[in-house]
GUSETOR-704084 format. One line per 4 residues: number of its first residue (from 1); for each residue x, y, z of C-alpha. Coordinates in steps of 0.25 Angstrom, whole numbers. Example, Ala and Ser with C-alpha at 12.3 -4.5 7.8 and 13.67 -1.06 7.14 Angstrom:
1> 49/-18/31 ~ 55/-4/29
***
This chain:
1> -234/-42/754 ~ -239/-46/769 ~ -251/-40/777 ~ -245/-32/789
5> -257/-32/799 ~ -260/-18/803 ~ -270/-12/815 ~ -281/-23/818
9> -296/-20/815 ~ -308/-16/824 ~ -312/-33/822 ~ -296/-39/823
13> -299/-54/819 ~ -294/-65/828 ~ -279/-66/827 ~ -274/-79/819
17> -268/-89/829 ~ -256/-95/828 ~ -260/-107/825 ~ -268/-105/811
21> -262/-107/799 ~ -254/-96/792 ~ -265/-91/784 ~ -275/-92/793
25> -265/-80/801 ~ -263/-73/788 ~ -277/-71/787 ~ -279/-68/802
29> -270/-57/800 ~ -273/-52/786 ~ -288/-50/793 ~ -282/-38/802
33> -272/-32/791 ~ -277/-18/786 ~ -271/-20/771 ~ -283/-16/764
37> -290/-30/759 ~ -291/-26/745 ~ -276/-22/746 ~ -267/-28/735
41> -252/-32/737 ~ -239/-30/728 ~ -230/-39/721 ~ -217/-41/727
45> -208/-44/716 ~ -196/-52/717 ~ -184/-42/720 ~ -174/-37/710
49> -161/-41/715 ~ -147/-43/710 ~ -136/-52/718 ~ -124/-50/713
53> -110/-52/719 ~ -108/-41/726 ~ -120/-34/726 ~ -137/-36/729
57> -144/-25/719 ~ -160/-23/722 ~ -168/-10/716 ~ -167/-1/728
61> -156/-10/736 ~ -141/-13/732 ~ -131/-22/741 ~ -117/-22/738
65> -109/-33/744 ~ -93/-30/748 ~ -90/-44/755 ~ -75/-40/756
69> -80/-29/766 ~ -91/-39/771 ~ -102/-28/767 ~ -116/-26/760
73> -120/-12/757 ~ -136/-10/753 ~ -139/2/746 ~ -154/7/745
77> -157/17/735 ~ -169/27/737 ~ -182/25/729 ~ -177/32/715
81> -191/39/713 ~ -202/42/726 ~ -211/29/729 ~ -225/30/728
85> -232/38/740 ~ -247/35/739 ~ -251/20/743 ~ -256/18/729
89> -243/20/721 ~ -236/12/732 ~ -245/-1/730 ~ -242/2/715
93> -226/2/716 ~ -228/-12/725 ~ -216/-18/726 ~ -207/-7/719
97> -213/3/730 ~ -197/7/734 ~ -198/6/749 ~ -205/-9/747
101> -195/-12/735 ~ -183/-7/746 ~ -188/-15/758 ~ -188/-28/749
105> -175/-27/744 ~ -169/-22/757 ~ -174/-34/763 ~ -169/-43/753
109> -155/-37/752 ~ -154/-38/769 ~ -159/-53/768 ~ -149/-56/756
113> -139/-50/762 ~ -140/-56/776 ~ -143/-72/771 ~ -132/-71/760
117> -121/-60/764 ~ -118/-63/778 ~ -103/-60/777 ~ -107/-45/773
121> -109/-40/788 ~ -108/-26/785 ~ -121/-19/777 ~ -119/-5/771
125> -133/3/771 ~ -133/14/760 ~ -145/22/752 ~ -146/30/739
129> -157/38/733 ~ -166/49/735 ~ -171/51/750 ~ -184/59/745
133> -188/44/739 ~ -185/38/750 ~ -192/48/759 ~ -204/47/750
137> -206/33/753 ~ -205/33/766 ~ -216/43/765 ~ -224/36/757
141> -221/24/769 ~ -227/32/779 ~ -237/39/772 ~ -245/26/766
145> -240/18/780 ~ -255/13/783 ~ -254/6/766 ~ -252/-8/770
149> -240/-9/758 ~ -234/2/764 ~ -234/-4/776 ~ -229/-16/771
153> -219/-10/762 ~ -214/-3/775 ~ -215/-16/785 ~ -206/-21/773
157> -196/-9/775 ~ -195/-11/791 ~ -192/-28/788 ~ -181/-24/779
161> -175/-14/790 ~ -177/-23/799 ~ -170/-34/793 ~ -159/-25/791
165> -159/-20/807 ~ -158/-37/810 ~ -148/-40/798 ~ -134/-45/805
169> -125/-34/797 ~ -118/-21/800 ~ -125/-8/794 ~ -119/3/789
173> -126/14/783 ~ -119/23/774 ~ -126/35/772 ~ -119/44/758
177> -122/54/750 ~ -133/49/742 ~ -140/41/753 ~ -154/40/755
181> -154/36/769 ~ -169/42/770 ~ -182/36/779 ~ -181/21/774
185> -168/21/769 ~ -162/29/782 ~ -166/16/790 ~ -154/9/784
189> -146/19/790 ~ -154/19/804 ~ -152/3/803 ~ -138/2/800
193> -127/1/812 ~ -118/12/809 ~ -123/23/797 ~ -111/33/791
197> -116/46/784 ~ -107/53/777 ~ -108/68/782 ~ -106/75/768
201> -101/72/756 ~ -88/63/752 ~ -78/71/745 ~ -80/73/730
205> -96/69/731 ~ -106/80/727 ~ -117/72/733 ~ -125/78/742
209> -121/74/758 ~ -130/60/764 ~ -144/63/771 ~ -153/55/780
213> -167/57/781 ~ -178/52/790 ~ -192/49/787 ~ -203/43/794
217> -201/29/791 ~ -187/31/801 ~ -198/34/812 ~ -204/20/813
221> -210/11/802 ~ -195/3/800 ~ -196/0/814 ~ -184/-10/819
225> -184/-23/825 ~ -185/-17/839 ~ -198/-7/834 ~ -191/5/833
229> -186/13/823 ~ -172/14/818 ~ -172/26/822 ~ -178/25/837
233> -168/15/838 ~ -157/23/833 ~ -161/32/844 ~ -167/23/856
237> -168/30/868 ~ -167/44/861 ~ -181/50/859 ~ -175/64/855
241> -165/58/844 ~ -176/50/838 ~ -184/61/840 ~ -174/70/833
245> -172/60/821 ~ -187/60/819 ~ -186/74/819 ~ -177/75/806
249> -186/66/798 ~ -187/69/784 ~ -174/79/782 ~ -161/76/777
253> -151/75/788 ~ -136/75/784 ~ -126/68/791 ~ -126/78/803
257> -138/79/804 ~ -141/62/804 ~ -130/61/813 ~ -134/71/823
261> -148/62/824 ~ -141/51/825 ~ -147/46/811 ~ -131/39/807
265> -121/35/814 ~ -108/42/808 ~ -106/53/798 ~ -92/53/793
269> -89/63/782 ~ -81/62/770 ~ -66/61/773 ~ -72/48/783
273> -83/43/778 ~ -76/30/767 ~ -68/28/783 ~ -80/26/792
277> -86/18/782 ~ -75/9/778 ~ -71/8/792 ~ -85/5/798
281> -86/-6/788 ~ -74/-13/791 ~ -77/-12/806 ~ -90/-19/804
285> -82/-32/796 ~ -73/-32/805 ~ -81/-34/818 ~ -87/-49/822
289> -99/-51/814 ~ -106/-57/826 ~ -103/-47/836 ~ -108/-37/825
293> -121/-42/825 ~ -123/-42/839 ~ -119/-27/840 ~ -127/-23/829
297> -140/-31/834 ~ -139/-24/847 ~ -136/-11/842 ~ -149/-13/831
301> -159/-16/842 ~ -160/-7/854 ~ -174/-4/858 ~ -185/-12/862
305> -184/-28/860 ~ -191/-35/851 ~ -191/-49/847 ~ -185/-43/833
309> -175/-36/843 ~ -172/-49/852 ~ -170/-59/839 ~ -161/-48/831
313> -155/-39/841 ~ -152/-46/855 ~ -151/-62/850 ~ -141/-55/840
317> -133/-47/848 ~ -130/-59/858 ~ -117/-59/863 ~ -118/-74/867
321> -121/-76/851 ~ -109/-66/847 ~ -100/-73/855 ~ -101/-86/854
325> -100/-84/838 ~ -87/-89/832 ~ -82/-74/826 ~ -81/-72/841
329> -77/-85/849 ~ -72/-93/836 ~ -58/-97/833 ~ -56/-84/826
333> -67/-77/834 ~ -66/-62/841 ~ -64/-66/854 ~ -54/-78/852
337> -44/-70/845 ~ -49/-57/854 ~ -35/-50/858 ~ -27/-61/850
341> -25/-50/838 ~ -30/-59/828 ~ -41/-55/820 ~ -54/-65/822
345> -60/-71/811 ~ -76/-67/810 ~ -87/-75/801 ~ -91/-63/792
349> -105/-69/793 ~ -115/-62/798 ~ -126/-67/805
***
């Protein structure tokens, strides 16, 4: 895996200039890294994955694909067992260490998805497994942060995030009984642009009601491209709702309880829930896929600008670009045939 630099030493080096070679800047900054010099990496083995028609099937990640709705819905299933929580037995799992192995085949399922199905605008976000596991990873995240394949493993974790924040899609987190939208896993949710949590049970089920929990990598280490968190951006300009949020880390919230924190955005209960959903979906296939990807870039990026943040959010949101795309101004675009009563024609493809 690469060398992140960390803090500088008393004696910092000269920086390498631009100028030298490649590996004559490798070295430069390999000199002011604080992996241990004796450290040893892992092997990154090539990743399991099964293409099929109508479905991607990784170890701890599963995309089914329903082009006739034009949808992709990822579920991540939960460590089955507590990864290892002391640095040594982390080094020793390598690459099956669950939250590295969930950040490598996350990325890889965004990246197939986005380069080979571009007609699927619409992704579905779910989780299964046991929140413990989950919470005892991110434990083990924040406990061994300073272990420089922690760090890596989690720098891997906020790319793959990331990616999804800049991915030209619609999200939609479904949050069930027998989620596991814990920590990690709750940043799915906390990324997508509209997330439903069913508030009970459905009608017949005997599973126990959906919960959220918090942990302490929601406080920080996935930061966004604009450097906050999800959740500071969730809740810009309100300290005392973030605050609030933070405040509940580490218990199960319900959907009353998520709602009244502003965690999801809509808690439907039995009798509406298949609706909402169905509904939602529909209205997202429905829309101009341009114009859907300017709304969501502006919505995703509020905050403080970066260069992340000018490339991804405010290039893409342009409405100069929007408009002068053929869904909108073509023969069959949007505002050619606006009050004619006929139906335009929009290029599924989404950018």
């Amino acid at each position: 895996m690469h060398r992140q630099a960390g803090p500088n030493p008393p004696h910092t080096p000269r920086p390498a200039r631009r100028d030298e070679p490649p590996p004559a800047r490798a070295a430069a900054l390999a000199e002011v890294a604080d992996r241990p010099a004796d450290a040893r990496g892992i092997v990154l083995p090539p990743l399991e994955r099964t293409v099929s028609e109508d479905s991607i099937a990784y170890s701890h990640v599963h995309v089914a694909l329903d082009r006739a709705r034009g949808t992709a819905t990822l579920t991540v299933a939960a460590p089955e067992a507590p990864p290892p929580a002391k640095p040594d037995a982390i080094h020793a799992a390598g690459a099956e260490f669950w939250p590295l192995a969930l950040a490598r085949e996350l990325d890889d399922a965004i990246l197939h998805l986005r380069f080979n199905e571009p007609a699927l605008g619409t992704w579905i976000l779910k989780t299964t497994g046991a929140a413990e596991h989950v919470a005892a990873a991110d434990a083990a995240l924040a406990a061994n942060a300073c272990d420089w394949l922690v760090r890596e493993t989690t720098l891997y974790l906020k790319r793959a995030l990331k990616r999804l924040d800049v991915s030209a899609r619609s999200l939609v987190a479904l949050i069930e009984p027998g989620s596991c939208f814990t920590g990690t896993l709750l940043e799915l949710a906390l990324a997508a642009d509209r997330s439903f949590m069913l508030d009970g049970t459905l009608e017949g089920s005997n599973e126990a009601p959906a919960t959220v929990r918090l942990t302490a990598m929601n406080a920080g280490p996935l930061p966004m491209a604009n450097g906050l968190s999800r959740l500071a951006s969730r809740f810009l300009g309100d300290d005392a709702a973030l605050a609030a949020a933070h405040d509940a880390a580490g218990g199960d919230l319900d959907a009353e309880a998520a709602e009244a924190l502003g965690l999801v955005t809509f808690i439907p209960d039995d009798i509406d829930w298949k609706d909402e959903v169905r509904i939602a979906v529909e209205a997202r296939a429905a829309f101009s896929p341009d114009a859907l990807s300017g709304m969501e870039a502006s919505l995703r990026f509020a905050g403080p600008e970066t260069l992340e943040t000018k490339i991804f959010g405010r290039l893409s949101a342009w409405q100069n670009w929007i408009f002068q795309r053929p869904n909108t101004v073509g023969p069959d675009g949007a505002l050619k045939l606006y009050g004619s009563g006929v139906q335009p024609t929009f290029d599924r493809n989404r950018v």
